[in-house]
C-alpha positions as CSV (number, residue, x, y, z in Angstrom):
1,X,1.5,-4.4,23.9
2,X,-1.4,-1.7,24.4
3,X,-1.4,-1.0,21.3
4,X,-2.4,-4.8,20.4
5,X,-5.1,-4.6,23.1
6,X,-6.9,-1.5,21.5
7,X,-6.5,-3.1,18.2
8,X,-8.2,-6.1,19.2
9,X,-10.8,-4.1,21.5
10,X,-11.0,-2.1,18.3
11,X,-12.1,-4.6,16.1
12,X,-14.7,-6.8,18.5
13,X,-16.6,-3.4,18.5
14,X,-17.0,-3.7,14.8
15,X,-17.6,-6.8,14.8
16,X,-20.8,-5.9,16.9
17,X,-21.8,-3.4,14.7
18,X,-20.3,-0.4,16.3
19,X,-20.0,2.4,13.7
20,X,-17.3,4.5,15.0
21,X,-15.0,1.4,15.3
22,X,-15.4,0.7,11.9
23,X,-15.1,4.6,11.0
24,X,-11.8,4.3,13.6
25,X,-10.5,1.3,11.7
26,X,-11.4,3.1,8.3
27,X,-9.3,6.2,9.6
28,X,-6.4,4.4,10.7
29,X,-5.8,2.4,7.8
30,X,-7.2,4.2,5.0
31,X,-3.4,5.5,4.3
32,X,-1.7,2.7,3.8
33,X,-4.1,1.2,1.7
34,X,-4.2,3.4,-0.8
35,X,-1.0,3.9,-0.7
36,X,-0.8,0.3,-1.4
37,X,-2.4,0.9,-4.6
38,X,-1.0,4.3,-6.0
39,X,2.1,2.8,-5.9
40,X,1.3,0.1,-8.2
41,X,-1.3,1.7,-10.8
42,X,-0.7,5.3,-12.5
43,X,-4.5,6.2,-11.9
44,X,-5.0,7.9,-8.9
45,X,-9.2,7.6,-9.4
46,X,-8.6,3.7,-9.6
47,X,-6.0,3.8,-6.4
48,X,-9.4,5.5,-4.6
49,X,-12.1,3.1,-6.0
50,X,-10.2,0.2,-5.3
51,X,-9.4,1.4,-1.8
52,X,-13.0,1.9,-1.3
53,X,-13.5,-1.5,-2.1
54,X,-11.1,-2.8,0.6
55,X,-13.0,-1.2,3.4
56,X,-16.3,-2.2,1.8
57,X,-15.2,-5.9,1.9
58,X,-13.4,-5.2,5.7
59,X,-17.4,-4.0,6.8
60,X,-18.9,-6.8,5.3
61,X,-16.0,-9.6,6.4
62,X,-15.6,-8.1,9.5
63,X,-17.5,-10.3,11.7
64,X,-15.8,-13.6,10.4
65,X,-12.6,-11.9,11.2
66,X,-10.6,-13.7,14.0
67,X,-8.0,-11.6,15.5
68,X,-4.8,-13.9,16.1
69,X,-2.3,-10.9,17.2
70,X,-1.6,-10.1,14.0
71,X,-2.3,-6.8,13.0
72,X,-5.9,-6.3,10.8
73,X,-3.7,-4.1,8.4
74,X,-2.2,-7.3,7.0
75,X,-5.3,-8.4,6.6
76,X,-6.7,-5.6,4.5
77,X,-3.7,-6.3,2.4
78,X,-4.2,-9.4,1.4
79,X,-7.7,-8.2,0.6
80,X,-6.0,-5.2,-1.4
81,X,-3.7,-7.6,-3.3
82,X,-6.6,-9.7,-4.4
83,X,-8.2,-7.1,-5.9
84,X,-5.7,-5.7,-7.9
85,X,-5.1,-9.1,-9.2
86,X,-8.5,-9.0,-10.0
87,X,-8.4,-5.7,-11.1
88,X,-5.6,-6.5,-13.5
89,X,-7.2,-9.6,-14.9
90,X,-9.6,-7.6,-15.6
91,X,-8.0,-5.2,-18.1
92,X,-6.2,-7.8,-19.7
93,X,-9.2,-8.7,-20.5
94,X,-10.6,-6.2,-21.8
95,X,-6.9,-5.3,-23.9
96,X,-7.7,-2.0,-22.6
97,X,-3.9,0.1,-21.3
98,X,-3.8,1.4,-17.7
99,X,-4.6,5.0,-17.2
100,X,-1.7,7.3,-18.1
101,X,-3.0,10.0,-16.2
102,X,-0.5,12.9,-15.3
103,X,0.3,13.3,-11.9
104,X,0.5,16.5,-9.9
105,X,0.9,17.5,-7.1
106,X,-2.3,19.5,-5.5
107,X,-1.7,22.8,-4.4
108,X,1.7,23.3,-5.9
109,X,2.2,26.2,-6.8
110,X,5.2,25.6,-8.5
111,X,4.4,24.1,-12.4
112,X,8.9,23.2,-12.6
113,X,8.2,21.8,-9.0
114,X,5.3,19.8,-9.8
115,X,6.4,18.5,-13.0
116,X,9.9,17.5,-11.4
117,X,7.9,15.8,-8.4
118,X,5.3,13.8,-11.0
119,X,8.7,12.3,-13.1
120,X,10.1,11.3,-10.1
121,X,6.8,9.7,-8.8
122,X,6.9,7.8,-12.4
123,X,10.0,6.5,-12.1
124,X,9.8,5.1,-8.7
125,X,6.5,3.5,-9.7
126,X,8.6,2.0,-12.8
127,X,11.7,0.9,-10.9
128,X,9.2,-0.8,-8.1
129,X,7.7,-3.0,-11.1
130,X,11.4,-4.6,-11.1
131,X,11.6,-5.9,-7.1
132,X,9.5,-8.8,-5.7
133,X,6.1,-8.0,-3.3
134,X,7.7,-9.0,-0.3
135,X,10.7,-6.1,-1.4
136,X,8.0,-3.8,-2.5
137,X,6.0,-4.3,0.7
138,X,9.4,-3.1,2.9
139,X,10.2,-0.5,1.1
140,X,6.8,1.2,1.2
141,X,6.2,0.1,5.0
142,X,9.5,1.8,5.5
143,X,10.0,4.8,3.4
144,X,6.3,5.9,2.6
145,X,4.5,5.3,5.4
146,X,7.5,5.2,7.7
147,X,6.8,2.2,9.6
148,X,9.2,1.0,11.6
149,X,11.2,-2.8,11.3
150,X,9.3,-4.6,14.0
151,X,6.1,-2.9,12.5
152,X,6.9,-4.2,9.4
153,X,7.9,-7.3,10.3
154,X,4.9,-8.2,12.0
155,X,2.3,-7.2,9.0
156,X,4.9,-9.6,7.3
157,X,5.1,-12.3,9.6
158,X,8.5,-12.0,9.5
159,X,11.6,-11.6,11.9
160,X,13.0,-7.7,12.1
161,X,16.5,-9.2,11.0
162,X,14.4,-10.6,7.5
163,X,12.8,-7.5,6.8
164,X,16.3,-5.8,7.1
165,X,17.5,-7.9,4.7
166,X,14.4,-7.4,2.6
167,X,15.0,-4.0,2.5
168,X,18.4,-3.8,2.1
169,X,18.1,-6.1,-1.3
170,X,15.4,-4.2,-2.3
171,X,16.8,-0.6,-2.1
172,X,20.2,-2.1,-4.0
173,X,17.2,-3.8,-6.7
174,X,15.6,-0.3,-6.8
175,X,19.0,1.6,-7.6
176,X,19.4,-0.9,-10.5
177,X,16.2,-0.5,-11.8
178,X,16.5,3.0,-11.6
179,X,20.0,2.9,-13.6
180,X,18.3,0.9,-16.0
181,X,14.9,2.8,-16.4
182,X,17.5,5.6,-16.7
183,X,14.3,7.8,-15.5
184,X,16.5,10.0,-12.8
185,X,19.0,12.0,-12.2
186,X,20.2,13.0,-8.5
Protein backbone atom coordinates (compact mmCIF):
# COMPACT_ATOMS: atom_id res chain seq x y z
CA UNK A 1 0.00 0.00 0.00
CA UNK A 2 2.97 2.63 0.51
CA UNK A 3 4.10 1.97 -2.45
CA UNK A 4 0.65 3.25 -4.03
CA UNK A 5 0.88 6.34 -1.81
CA UNK A 6 4.34 7.51 -3.11
CA UNK A 7 3.14 6.78 -6.51
CA UNK A 8 0.31 8.94 -6.26
CA UNK A 9 2.40 11.57 -4.10
CA UNK A 10 4.83 11.02 -6.92
CA UNK A 11 2.75 12.04 -9.59
CA UNK A 12 0.73 15.30 -7.98
CA UNK A 13 4.33 16.73 -7.77
CA UNK A 14 4.57 16.56 -11.46
CA UNK A 15 1.62 17.45 -12.04
CA UNK A 16 2.66 20.83 -10.28
CA UNK A 17 5.56 21.20 -12.22
CA UNK A 18 8.09 19.67 -9.94
CA UNK A 19 11.09 18.59 -12.06
CA UNK A 20 12.64 15.86 -10.02
CA UNK A 21 9.25 14.05 -9.89
CA UNK A 22 9.05 13.93 -13.40
CA UNK A 23 12.92 13.04 -13.63
CA UNK A 24 11.82 10.25 -10.68
CA UNK A 25 8.93 9.09 -12.79
CA UNK A 26 11.32 9.14 -15.96
CA UNK A 27 13.83 7.00 -13.89
CA UNK A 28 11.47 4.48 -12.71
CA UNK A 29 9.90 3.67 -15.76
CA UNK A 30 12.23 4.34 -18.43
CA UNK A 31 13.01 0.39 -18.31
CA UNK A 32 10.07 -1.00 -19.01
CA UNK A 33 9.24 1.21 -21.65
CA UNK A 34 11.72 0.59 -23.77
CA UNK A 35 11.74 -2.54 -23.18
CA UNK A 36 8.33 -2.50 -24.36
CA UNK A 37 9.51 -1.53 -27.65
CA UNK A 38 12.84 -3.43 -28.24
CA UNK A 39 10.93 -6.29 -27.99
CA UNK A 40 8.66 -5.62 -30.73
CA UNK A 41 10.99 -3.69 -33.43
CA UNK A 42 14.72 -4.99 -34.45
CA UNK A 43 15.99 -1.27 -34.27
CA UNK A 44 17.37 -0.52 -31.10
CA UNK A 45 17.76 3.54 -32.21
CA UNK A 46 13.85 3.46 -32.98
CA UNK A 47 13.10 1.45 -29.44
CA UNK A 48 15.07 4.80 -27.88
CA UNK A 49 13.26 7.49 -30.06
CA UNK A 50 10.08 6.13 -29.54
CA UNK A 51 10.71 5.82 -25.78
CA UNK A 52 11.59 9.31 -25.79
CA UNK A 53 8.46 10.10 -27.18
CA UNK A 54 6.48 8.30 -24.34
CA UNK A 55 7.98 10.47 -21.60
CA UNK A 56 7.69 13.52 -23.87
CA UNK A 57 3.88 12.99 -24.13
CA UNK A 58 3.77 11.69 -20.03
CA UNK A 59 5.37 15.67 -19.42
CA UNK A 60 3.05 17.21 -21.48
CA UNK A 61 -0.26 14.89 -20.46
CA UNK A 62 0.77 14.81 -17.13
CA UNK A 63 -1.48 17.28 -15.61
CA UNK A 64 -4.77 15.83 -17.09
CA UNK A 65 -3.64 12.60 -15.64
CA UNK A 66 -6.05 11.35 -12.82
CA UNK A 67 -4.60 8.78 -10.70
CA UNK A 68 -7.43 6.01 -10.01
CA UNK A 69 -4.89 3.41 -8.14
CA UNK A 70 -3.85 2.11 -10.97
CA UNK A 71 -0.38 2.21 -11.61
CA UNK A 72 0.97 5.33 -14.11
CA UNK A 73 3.06 2.50 -15.91
CA UNK A 74 -0.05 1.23 -17.49
CA UNK A 75 -0.67 4.31 -18.54
CA UNK A 76 2.61 4.98 -20.35
CA UNK A 77 1.78 1.79 -22.09
CA UNK A 78 -1.07 2.50 -23.60
CA UNK A 79 0.70 5.64 -24.72
CA UNK A 80 3.68 3.33 -25.94
CA UNK A 81 1.24 1.02 -27.80
CA UNK A 82 -0.25 3.99 -29.69
CA UNK A 83 2.73 4.99 -30.95
CA UNK A 84 3.95 2.03 -32.30
CA UNK A 85 0.73 1.61 -33.99
CA UNK A 86 1.41 4.86 -35.25
CA UNK A 87 4.81 4.12 -35.83
CA UNK A 88 3.94 1.15 -37.93
CA UNK A 89 1.28 2.79 -40.02
CA UNK A 90 3.70 4.83 -40.71
CA UNK A 91 6.18 2.53 -42.57
CA UNK A 92 3.59 0.83 -44.30
CA UNK A 93 3.17 3.76 -45.60
CA UNK A 94 6.05 4.61 -46.71
CA UNK A 95 6.69 0.49 -48.07
CA UNK A 96 9.89 1.14 -46.38
CA UNK A 97 11.18 -2.60 -44.31
CA UNK A 98 11.95 -2.31 -40.51
CA UNK A 99 15.58 -1.89 -39.66
CA UNK A 100 17.53 -5.10 -39.76
CA UNK A 101 20.07 -3.84 -37.67
CA UNK A 102 22.45 -6.53 -35.98
CA UNK A 103 22.26 -6.76 -32.52
CA UNK A 104 25.12 -7.06 -30.00
CA UNK A 105 25.71 -7.17 -27.03
CA UNK A 106 27.88 -3.93 -25.62
CA UNK A 107 30.95 -4.76 -23.98
CA UNK A 108 31.08 -8.41 -24.86
CA UNK A 109 34.03 -9.41 -25.20
CA UNK A 110 33.23 -12.53 -26.57
CA UNK A 111 32.33 -12.24 -30.71
CA UNK A 112 30.92 -16.52 -30.39
CA UNK A 113 29.14 -15.13 -27.16
CA UNK A 114 27.68 -12.18 -28.64
CA UNK A 115 26.67 -13.61 -31.87
CA UNK A 116 24.94 -16.68 -29.99
CA UNK A 117 23.17 -13.96 -27.53
CA UNK A 118 21.97 -11.60 -30.78
CA UNK A 119 20.26 -15.11 -32.62
CA UNK A 120 18.72 -15.85 -29.59
CA UNK A 121 17.39 -12.24 -29.00
CA UNK A 122 15.99 -12.68 -32.82
CA UNK A 123 14.29 -15.55 -32.25
CA UNK A 124 12.41 -14.61 -29.21
CA UNK A 125 11.53 -11.34 -30.88
CA UNK A 126 10.09 -13.69 -33.85
CA UNK A 127 8.34 -16.26 -31.71
CA UNK A 128 6.73 -13.17 -29.67
CA UNK A 129 5.10 -11.90 -33.12
CA UNK A 130 3.07 -15.39 -32.87
CA UNK A 131 1.17 -14.80 -29.07
CA UNK A 132 -1.49 -12.17 -28.46
CA UNK A 133 -0.61 -8.54 -26.46
CA UNK A 134 -2.17 -9.48 -23.45
CA UNK A 135 0.39 -12.90 -23.72
CA UNK A 136 3.21 -10.71 -24.74
CA UNK A 137 2.52 -8.21 -22.03
CA UNK A 138 2.96 -11.35 -19.18
CA UNK A 139 5.63 -12.75 -20.43
CA UNK A 140 7.80 -9.60 -20.58
CA UNK A 141 6.22 -8.20 -17.09
CA UNK A 142 7.36 -11.57 -15.86
CA UNK A 143 10.51 -12.75 -17.46
CA UNK A 144 12.28 -9.46 -18.54
CA UNK A 145 11.51 -7.15 -16.17
CA UNK A 146 10.73 -9.64 -13.49
CA UNK A 147 7.58 -8.35 -12.24
CA UNK A 148 5.81 -10.19 -10.11
CA UNK A 149 1.90 -11.72 -10.73
CA UNK A 150 -0.01 -9.27 -8.63
CA UNK A 151 2.31 -6.57 -10.30
CA UNK A 152 1.32 -7.66 -13.40
CA UNK A 153 -1.96 -8.12 -12.87
CA UNK A 154 -2.58 -4.78 -11.73
CA UNK A 155 -0.85 -2.92 -14.87
CA UNK A 156 -3.33 -5.42 -16.56
CA UNK A 157 -6.30 -4.89 -14.72
CA UNK A 158 -6.57 -8.29 -14.29
CA UNK A 159 -6.94 -11.00 -11.41
CA UNK A 160 -3.28 -12.78 -10.44
CA UNK A 161 -5.17 -16.23 -11.19
CA UNK A 162 -5.80 -14.60 -15.14
CA UNK A 163 -2.40 -13.49 -15.56
CA UNK A 164 -1.22 -17.04 -14.51
CA UNK A 165 -3.21 -18.36 -17.03
CA UNK A 166 -1.97 -15.78 -19.43
CA UNK A 167 1.31 -16.72 -18.92
CA UNK A 168 1.07 -20.18 -18.82
CA UNK A 169 -0.65 -20.15 -22.54
CA UNK A 170 1.66 -17.93 -23.58
CA UNK A 171 4.98 -19.73 -22.67
CA UNK A 172 3.24 -23.19 -24.24
CA UNK A 173 2.45 -20.45 -27.56
CA UNK A 174 6.04 -19.29 -27.41
CA UNK A 175 7.60 -23.00 -27.32
CA UNK A 176 5.43 -23.57 -30.49
CA UNK A 177 6.44 -20.67 -32.21
CA UNK A 178 9.82 -21.39 -31.40
CA UNK A 179 9.50 -25.14 -32.93
CA UNK A 180 8.13 -23.62 -35.80
CA UNK A 181 10.46 -20.54 -36.43
CA UNK A 182 12.94 -23.50 -35.87
CA UNK A 183 15.36 -20.43 -34.79
CA UNK A 184 16.86 -22.39 -31.53
CA UNK A 185 18.40 -25.03 -30.30
CA UNK A 186 18.66 -25.68 -26.29
Amino acid sequence: MNRLNDEAALIRRAQQGDRAALAALHDQYYRAIYTYFATRLEAPQVAEDLTSEVFVRMVQKISKFRYTGRPLLAWLYTIARNLLTDYRREQQQRNAPLSLEEHLVAGDDNPAQAAENSMAIDCLRKALKHITEEQRMVVIGKFLEGRSAREVARLLGKTEGAVKALQHRALAALRRAIEQEGCYEP
